[in-house]
C-alpha positions as CSV (number, residue, x, y, z in Angstrom):
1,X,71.8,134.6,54.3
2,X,73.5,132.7,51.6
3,X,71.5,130.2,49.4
4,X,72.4,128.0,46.9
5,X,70.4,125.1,45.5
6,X,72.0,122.1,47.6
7,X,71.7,124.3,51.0
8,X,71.3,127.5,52.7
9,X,72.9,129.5,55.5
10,X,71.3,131.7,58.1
11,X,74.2,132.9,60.0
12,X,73.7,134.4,63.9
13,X,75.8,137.6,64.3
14,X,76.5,135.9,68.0
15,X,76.8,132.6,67.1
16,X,76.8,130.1,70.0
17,X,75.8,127.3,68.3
18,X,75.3,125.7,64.5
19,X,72.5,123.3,63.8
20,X,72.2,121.6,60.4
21,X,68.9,120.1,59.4
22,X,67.9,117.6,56.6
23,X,64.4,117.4,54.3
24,X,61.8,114.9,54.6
25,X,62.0,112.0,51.9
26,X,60.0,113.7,49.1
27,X,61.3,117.4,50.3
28,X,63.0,120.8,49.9
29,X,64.4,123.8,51.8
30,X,61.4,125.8,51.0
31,X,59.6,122.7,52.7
32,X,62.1,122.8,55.7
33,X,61.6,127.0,56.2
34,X,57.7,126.6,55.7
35,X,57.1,123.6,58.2
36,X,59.8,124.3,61.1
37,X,58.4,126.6,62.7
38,X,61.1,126.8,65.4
39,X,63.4,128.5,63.0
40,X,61.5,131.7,63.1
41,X,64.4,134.1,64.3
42,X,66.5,131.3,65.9
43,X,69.6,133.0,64.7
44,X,69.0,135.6,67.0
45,X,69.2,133.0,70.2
46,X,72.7,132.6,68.8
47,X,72.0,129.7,66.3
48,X,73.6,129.7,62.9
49,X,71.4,127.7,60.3
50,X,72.6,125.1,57.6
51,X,69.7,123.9,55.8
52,X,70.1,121.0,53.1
53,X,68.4,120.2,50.3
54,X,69.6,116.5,50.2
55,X,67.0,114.1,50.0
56,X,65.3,110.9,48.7
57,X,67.1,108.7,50.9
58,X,66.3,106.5,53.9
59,X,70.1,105.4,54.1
60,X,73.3,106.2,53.2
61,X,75.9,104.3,51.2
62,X,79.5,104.3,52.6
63,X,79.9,106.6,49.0
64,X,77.6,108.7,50.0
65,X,78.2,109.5,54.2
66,X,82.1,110.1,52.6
67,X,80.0,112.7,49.9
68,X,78.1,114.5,52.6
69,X,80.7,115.0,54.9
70,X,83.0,116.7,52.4
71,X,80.1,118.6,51.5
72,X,79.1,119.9,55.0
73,X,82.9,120.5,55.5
74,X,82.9,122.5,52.0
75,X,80.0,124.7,53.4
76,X,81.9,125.6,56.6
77,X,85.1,126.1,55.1
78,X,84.0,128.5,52.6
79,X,81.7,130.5,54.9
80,X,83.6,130.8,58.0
81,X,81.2,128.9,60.5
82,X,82.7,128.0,63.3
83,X,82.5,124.4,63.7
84,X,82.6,124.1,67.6
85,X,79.0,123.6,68.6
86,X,77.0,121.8,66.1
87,X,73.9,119.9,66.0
88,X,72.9,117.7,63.0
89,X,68.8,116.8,62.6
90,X,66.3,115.9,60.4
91,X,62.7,115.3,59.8
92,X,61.7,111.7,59.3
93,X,63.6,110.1,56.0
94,X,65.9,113.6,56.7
95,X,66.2,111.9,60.5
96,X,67.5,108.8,59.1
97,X,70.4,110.8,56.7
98,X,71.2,112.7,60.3
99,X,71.6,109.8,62.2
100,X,73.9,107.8,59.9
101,X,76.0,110.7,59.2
102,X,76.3,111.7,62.3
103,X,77.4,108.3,63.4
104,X,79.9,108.4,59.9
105,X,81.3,111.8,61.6
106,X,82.5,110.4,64.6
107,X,83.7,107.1,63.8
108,X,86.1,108.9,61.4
109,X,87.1,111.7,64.0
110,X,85.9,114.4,61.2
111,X,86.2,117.8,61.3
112,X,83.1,118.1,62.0
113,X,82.2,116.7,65.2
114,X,78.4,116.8,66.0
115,X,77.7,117.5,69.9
116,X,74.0,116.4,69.3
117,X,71.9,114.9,67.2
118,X,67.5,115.5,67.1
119,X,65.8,112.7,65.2
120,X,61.9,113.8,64.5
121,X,59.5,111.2,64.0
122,X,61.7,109.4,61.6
123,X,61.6,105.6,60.4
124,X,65.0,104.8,61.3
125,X,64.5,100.8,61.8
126,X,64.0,99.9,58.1
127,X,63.2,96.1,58.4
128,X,60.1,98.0,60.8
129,X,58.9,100.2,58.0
130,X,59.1,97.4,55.7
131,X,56.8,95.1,57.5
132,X,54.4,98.2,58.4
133,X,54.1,99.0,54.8
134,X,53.3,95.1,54.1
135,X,50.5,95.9,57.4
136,X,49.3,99.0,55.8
137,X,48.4,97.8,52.4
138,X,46.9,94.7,53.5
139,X,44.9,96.3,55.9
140,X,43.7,98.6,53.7
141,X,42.2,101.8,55.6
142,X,43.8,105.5,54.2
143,X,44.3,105.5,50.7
144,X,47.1,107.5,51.4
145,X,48.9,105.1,53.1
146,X,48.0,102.7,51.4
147,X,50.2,104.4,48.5
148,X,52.9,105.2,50.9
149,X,53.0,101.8,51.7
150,X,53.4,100.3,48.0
151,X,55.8,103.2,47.3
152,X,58.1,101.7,50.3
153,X,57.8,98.2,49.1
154,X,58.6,99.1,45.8
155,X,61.9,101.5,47.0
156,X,63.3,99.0,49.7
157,X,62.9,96.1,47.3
158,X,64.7,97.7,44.7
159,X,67.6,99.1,47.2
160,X,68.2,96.4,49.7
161,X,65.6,93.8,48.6
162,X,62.8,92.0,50.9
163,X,63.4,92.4,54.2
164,X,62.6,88.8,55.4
165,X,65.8,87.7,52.8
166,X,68.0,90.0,53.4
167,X,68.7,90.8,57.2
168,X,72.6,91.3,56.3
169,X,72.2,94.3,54.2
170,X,69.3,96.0,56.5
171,X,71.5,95.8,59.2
172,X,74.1,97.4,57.4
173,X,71.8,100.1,56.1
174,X,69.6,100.6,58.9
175,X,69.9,103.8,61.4
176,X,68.7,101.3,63.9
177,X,67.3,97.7,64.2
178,X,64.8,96.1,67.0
179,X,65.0,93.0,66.1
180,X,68.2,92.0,65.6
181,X,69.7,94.7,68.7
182,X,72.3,95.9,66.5
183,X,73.6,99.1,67.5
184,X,75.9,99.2,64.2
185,X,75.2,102.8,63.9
186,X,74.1,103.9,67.1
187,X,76.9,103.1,69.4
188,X,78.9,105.9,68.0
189,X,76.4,108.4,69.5
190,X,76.4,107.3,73.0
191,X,78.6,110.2,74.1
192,X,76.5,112.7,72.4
193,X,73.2,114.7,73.1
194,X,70.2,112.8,71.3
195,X,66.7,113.5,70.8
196,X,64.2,111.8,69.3
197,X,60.9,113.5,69.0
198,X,57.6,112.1,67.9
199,X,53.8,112.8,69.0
200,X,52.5,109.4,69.0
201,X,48.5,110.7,68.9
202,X,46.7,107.4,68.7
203,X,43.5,108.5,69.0
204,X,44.2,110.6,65.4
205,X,46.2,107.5,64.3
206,X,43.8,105.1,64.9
207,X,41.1,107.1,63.3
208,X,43.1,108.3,60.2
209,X,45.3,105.4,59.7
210,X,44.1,102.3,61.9
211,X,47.7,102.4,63.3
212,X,48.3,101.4,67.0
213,X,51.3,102.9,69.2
214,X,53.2,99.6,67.7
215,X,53.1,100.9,64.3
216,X,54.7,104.2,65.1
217,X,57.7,105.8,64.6
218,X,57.3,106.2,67.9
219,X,57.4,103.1,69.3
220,X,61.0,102.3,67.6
221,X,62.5,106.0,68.4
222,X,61.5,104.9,72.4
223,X,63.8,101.6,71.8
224,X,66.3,103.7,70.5
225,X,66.5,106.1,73.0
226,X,66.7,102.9,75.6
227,X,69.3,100.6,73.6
228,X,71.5,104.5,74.0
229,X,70.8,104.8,77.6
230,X,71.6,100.8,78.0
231,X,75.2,101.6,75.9
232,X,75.8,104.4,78.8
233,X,74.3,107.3,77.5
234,X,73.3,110.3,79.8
235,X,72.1,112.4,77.7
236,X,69.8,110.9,75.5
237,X,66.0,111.7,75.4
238,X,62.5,110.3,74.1
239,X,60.4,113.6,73.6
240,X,56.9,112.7,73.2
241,X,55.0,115.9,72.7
242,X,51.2,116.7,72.3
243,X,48.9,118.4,70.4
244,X,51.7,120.7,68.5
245,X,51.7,118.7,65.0
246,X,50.2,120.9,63.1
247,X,51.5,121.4,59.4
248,X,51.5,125.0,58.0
249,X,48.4,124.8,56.2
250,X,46.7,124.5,60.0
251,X,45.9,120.9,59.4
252,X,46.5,118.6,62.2
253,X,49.0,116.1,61.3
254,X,51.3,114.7,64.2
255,X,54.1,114.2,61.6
256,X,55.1,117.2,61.4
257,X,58.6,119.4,61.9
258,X,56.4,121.2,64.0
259,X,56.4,119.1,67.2
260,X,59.7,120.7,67.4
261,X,59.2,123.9,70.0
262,X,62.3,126.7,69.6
263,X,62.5,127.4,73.6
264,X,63.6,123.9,74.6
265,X,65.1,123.3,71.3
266,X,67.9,126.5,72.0
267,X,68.0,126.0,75.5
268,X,68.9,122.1,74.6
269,X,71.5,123.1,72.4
270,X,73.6,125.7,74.7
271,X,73.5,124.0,78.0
């Protein structure tokens, strides 16, 4: 294992296959190792590991997709990893950085080349999680989100501005839009494998949050998944899982790496 503070390797002595993941919004690598469970001993399957600590984003700027590939190049280069086989992902803000860059990689014909992408439970329609936010503080019900919320306003308001005023640089930004059916991004990954994961629980949802399957990550990653399949994509999937979101301090949470299950995750990867 190599580990330095931006990322960290886990190389498989048979390598069949690389898969690079990205942090939640507020998160680490220590956060990544602790919560994805389905990295327990995956480099034995033949998976080589390439953990990020990049985070705080929900986009990229073209500055910064130019930034990130160099630096995933960097980290192959100077290790030796094979760059044949290689699956990017991350874990909701982290899914966002995955998809963009992935997109990034293959318009430009990089070096890298991903061969699949897996999106978990991430926000990746930003004008969506703008106007949620706006639902979640006026409706008032978790505390929590009601922070989470504010904290969104305050962030996408500051980056792109309002979302009402400013479709032009949302669409730019944005993995993915509903409402406008730009597929900006998205196009470029028709001829990949994607997944999107989620476990929309509503019946925890509505209890916790007051959310309905509308207000979901969910709900946008299913569009997604159908706008790829309507661009001519054969290999894209919607994953909704059940009752496997549970974080590592055994509370149930259905955002969560978690809902990630190694098996199918491997078997995914090397077919």
């Amino acid at each position: 294992m190599v580990s330095t503070s931006h990322y960290e390797v886990t190389r498989s002595g048979n390598q069949k296959a690389v898969l690079v993941l990205f942090p939640c919004f507020p998160c680490d690598i220590e956060h990544t190792k602790a919560e994805a469970r389905f990295l327990d001993h995956i480099e034995k399957q033949g998976i080589t590991t390439i953990l990020l600590g990049y985070n705080q984003k929900l986009f990229l700027k073209e500055s910064e997709k130019q930034e990130y590939a160099a630096s995933l190049n960097s980290i192959f280069d100077q290790h030796h990893i094979d760059k044949t086989n290689v699956f990017i992902g991350g874990f909701s803000g982290g899914g966002n950085v995955a998809m963009l860059l992935s997109s990034y990689l293959i318009k430009n014909k990089n070096a890298v080349q991903p061969k699949g992408l897996l999106v978990v439970d991430s926000p990746i329609d930003l004008e969506q999680l703008y106007h949620n936010a706006e639902k979640e503080v006026a409706a008032n019900v978790d505390p929590e989100a009601v922070e989470e919320g504010k904290f969104l306003i305050r962030l996408l308001d500051k980056e792109l501005g309002n979302a009402d005023k400013n479709p032009e640089k949302y669409r730019i930004a944005s993995p993915y839009l509903m409402a406008s059916g730009s597929v900006e991004h998205i196009r470029y990954l028709k001829n990949i494998k994607t997944r999107f994961y989620c476990e929309p629980d509503l019946d925890w949802q509505q209890e916790n949050k007051g959310r309905k399957f509308e207000d979901l990550n969910a709900f946008v990653l299913k569009k997604a998944n159908e706008t790829l399949f309507n661009l001519g994509s054969h290999t894209t999937e919607y994953i909704e899982t059940k009752n496997r979101g549970i974080r590592a301090n055994g509370k149930r949470h259905p955002h969560s790496w978690n809902i990630v299950e190694q098996e199918g995750l491997v078997q995914w990867m090397l077919e």
